[in-house]
N, C-alpha and C positions, 0 to 999 in steps of 0.2 A: 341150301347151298352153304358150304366153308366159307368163312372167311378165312386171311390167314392168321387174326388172331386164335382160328382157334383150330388148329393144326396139333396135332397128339403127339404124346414125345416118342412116341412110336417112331412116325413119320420122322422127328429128328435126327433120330437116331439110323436112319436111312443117308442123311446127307453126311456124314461120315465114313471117311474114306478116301481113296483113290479111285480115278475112271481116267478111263482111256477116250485118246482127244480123236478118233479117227477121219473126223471131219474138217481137219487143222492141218495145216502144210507150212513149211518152211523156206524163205525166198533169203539168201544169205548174200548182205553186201560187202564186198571184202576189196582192200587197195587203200593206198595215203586218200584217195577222195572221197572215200565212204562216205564220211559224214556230211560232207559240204554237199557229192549230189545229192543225199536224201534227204537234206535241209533241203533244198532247190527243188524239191518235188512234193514234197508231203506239209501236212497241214500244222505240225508242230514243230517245233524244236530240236534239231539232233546235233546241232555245233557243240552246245553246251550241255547237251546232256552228258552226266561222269559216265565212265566206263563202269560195267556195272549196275549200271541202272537201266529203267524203260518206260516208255510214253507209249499211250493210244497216238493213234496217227491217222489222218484219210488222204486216199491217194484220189483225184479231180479230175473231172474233164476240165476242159476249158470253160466250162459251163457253171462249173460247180457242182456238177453233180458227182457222186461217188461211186470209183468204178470197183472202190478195193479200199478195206482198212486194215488196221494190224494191229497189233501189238509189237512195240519195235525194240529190242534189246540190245544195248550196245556189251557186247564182250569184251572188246578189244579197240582201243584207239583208232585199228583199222576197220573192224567187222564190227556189223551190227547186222541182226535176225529179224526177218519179220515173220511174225507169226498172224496168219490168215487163213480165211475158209479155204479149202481145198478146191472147190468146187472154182476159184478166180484165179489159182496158182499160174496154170500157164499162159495165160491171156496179160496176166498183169503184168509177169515176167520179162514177157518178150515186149509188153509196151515199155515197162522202166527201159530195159533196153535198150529201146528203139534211141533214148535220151543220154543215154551215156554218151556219144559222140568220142569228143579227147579225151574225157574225164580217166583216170586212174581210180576205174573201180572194176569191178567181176562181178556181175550179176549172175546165182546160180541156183538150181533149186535143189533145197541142201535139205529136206524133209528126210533120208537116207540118214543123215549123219546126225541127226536127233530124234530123240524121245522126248512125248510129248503126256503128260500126266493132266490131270484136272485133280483140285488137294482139294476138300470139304471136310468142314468142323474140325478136329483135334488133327489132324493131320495137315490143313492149311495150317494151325495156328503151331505147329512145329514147328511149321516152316517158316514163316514170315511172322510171328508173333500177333502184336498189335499194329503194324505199319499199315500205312494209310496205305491208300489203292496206286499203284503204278510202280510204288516202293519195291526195291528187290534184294534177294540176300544172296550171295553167292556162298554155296554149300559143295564146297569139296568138288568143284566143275561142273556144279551145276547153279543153276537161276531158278531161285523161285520171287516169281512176282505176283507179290500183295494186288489179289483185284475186288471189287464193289461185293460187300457180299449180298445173301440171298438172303431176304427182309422178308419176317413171316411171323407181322402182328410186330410184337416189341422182342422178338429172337431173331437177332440175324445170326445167321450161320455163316464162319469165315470161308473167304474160295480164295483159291490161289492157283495159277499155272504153274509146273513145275518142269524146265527145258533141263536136258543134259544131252550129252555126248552118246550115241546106238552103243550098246553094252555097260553101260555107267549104269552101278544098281537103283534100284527104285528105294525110295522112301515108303517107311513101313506103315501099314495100315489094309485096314478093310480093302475090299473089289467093289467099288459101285458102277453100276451100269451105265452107258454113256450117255440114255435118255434123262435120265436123274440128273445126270448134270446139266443137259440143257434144260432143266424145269426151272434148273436152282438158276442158270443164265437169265433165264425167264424172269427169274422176282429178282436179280439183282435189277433190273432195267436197264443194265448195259450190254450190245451184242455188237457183233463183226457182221462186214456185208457178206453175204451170200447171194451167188448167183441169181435166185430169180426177182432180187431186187437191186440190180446194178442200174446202176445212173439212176436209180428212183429219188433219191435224197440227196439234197443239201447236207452236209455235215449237222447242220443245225437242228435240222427233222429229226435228228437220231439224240438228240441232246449233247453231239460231243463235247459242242464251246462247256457244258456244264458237267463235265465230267472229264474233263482234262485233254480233251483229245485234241484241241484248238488253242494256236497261239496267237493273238490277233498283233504282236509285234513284232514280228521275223518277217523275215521279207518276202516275195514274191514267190508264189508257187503256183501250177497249175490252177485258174478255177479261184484266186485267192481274193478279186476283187468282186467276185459275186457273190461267195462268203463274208466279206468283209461289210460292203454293202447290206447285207441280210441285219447284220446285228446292230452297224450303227443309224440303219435308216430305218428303224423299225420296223421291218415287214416281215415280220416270224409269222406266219400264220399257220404255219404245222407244227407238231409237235408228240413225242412219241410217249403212249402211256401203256401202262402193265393194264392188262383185262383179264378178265375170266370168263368164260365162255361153256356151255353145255356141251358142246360142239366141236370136233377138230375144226385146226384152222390149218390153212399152208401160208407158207413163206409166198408172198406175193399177191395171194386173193385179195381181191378188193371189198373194202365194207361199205355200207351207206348208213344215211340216219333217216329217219322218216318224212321228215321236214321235204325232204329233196332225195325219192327212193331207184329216181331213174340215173343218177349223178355220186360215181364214187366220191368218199370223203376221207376213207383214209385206206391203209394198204397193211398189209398183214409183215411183220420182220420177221419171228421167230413165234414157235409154238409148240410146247410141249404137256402130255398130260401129267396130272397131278401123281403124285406113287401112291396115295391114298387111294386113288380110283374115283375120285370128284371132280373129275372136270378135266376142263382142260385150262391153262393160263402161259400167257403170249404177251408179243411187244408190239405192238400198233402205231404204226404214223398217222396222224388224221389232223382235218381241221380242228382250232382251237374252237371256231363257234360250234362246229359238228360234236366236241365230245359234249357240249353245254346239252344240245339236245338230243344225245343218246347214239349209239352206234348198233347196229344191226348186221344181221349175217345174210344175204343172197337176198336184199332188198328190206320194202317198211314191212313185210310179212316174216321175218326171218328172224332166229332166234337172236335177241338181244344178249349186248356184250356189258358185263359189270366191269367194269373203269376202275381201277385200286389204285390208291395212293403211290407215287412213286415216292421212292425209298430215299432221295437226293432233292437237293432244292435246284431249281431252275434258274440260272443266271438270265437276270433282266434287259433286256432290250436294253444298248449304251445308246 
């Protein structure tokens, strides 16, 4: 079995490029209240975010669990973009909606009026250069924002989303195919929800508070005292790590560890195979004492999952 220090520069040379996001959709909040309802809804910061910039975000039940996350981009004083799975666009839609009430905002689904790019290697790093993860450059009407990249051994390879305007030209570079990018989403250890893991997680299971996605000092939002709760009462007991696997996995199956083979332990996020043709490698929520003793696929007889270092460090329980 690969590991990813030892990935060929073959293979590197594959995460280069442009790819097409076709699994991403566009939810465009626009009016003087923009910013204040999505601050009032979402798990981070949008008052003070500059224009031009953009935050991971999760959208909550009441529960805390998460029904929808994003990528949130403010353009404009008034508008700001979220970019999320397709597969939640109109469900989430018509919920934020539902919450607009008085508010002077326009909630609409604006995936139409934008293009949606994935940058790897030389062509993220066009883009965004060296900027940290969430960082964004605005290029001639368009946004590209600096995201986590894809860590493979001591090569990361930079990734970057790149939004513009429907007819606004592409940024030059290679065609990479759109499973490639979800392999390289895969090692970065950072992903969006998708459908068949809605209300599965806590913000915390997915590592957002450690990856920018959580502001534990803004004020009230759906779901925000059961988050809140989570981090300063110490009770993380999930926690989502990068595996590799022999075996497809889907978004949502369930995994066990042997210890306890009748009782899932963790739950499957994201999974894609490797371009090498070794494997497959995914993003897994599971118990922390579960990854101690091993994860497994369709029971304690089922093919075992190798657990790889995530790429980021994990903010500790306050």
């Amino acid at each position: 079995m690969n590991t990813p220090a030892d990935f060929s520069p073959q293979l590197q040379t594959l995460l280069n490029g442009i790819s097409p996001l076709p699994h991403l959709g566009v939810i465009q909040a626009q009016g003087e209240d923009a910013a204040n309802f999505l601050h009032n809804q979402l798990s981070n910061d949008v008052l003070l975010l500059p224009v031009g910039q953009s935050r991971l975000a999760a959208f909550c039940s009441a529960k805390g669990r998460m029904q929808a996350s994003f990528i949130l981009v403010k353009t404009a004083s008034d508008t700001a973009l979220l970019v999320l799975s397709q597969d939640l666009l109109a469900q989430t839609l018509k919920r934020l909606s539902m919450f607009v009430l008085r508010a002077k905002v326009k909630m609409s689904d604006a995936s139409g009026q934008w293009q949606l790019r994935g940058l790897l290697g030389d062509s993220a790093r066009a883009a965004v250069g060296a900027a940290a993860p969430w960082q964004t450059q605005v290029l001639d009407g368009a946004h590209a924002v600096a995201l986590y990249p894809a860590v493979l051994g001591e090569s990361p390879i930079p990734r970057a989303l790149w939004i513009a305007p429907a007819g606004h030209s592409l940024p030059a570079g290679v065609d990479v195919p759109s499973d490639v990018w979800t392999w390289a989403e895969a090692m970065s250890g950072v992903t969006l929800v998708s459908q068949p893991v809605f209300e599965a997680f806590v913000p915390q299971m997915l590592n957002y508070e450690s990856v920018g996605g959580v502001n534990f000092k803004k004020g009230c939002y759906p779901g925000q005292e059961v988050v809140a709760r989570s981090q300063f009462r110490g009770t993380l007991k999930r926690r989502t790590a990068r595996v590799h696997s022999p075996v497809a996995l889907k978004a949502g199956q369930d995994i066990f560890t042997p210890t306890d083979p009748e009782q899932p332990c963790a739950t499957v996020v994201l999974c894609a195979a490797r371009p090498d043709g070794q494997g497959f490698d995914a993003l897994v929520s599971g118990t922390t004492e579960s990854m101690q003793t091993g994860w497994r696929v369709g029971g304690s007889e089922g093919e075992a999952l190798e657990i790889l270092v995530l790429p980021y460090a994990l903010l500790a329980d306050i």
